[in-house]
Steps between C-alpha positions, in 0.01 A plus 500: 500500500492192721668153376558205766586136430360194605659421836795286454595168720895508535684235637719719730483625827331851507827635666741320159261643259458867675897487529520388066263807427708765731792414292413679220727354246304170574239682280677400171449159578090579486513656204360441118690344286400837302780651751778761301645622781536442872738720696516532925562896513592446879316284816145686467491526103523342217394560116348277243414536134278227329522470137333775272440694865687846645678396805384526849660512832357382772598589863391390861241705660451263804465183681371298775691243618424157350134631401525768200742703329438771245652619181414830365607674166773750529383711245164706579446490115345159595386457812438180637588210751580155468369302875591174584280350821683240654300240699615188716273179453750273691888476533621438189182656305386877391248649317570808289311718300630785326278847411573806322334796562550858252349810397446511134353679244165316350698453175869420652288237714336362208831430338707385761219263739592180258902555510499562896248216581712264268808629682347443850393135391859412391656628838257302669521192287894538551472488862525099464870609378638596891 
């Protein structure tokens, strides 16, 4: 399963918002407002819950300087990743868009496409907040 947003026009440098995203307890800020929990486990994890969801913990699999970072799942129960593309229009402007990527089931795909592409807009949407 393949989800991206709409690319997003941020009013930061691409370096200020690469540098929000690779602090991962900047996440919480991006967040639902559906958000139970939001814990940093240590500098390349952290774990969220959303309300009426099991919890999830997420964990840096790799970035590119100022261009991309990516978030994978630390559990292989659910394996997926969480990219943010990072793009400089001028000085003080980016573009971002976000994509997930997993390998689901037909029927664990069918139940969770809605949640996750909600999620992604939301953390997109948010990305007014840095």
């Amino acid at each position: 399963m393949y989800i991206e947003t709409p690319k997003k026009v941020v009013e930061k440098s691409q370096k200020e918002v690469f540098e929000f995203l690779t602090d991962l307890k900047n996440f919480e800020q991006l967040m639902p407002d559906s958000i139970a929990k939001f814990e940093v486990i240590n500098e390349d994890r952290f774990l969220f819950q959303l309300k009426g969801m099991p919890e999830i913990v997420l964990e840096r699999k790799s970035q590119e300087q100022f261009n991309k970072i990516v978030l994978g799942a630390a559990s292989e129960k659910l394996p997926f990743t969480l990219t943010a593309d990072i793009e400089k229009l001028e000085e003080t402007k980016s573009e971002v868009q976000l994509n997930f990527s997993g390998e689901f089931n037909a029927m664990m795909a069918m139940m969770i496409k809605n949640p996750i592409t909600n999620f992604m807009g939301t953390l997109s949407e948010n990305l007014d907040k840095l």
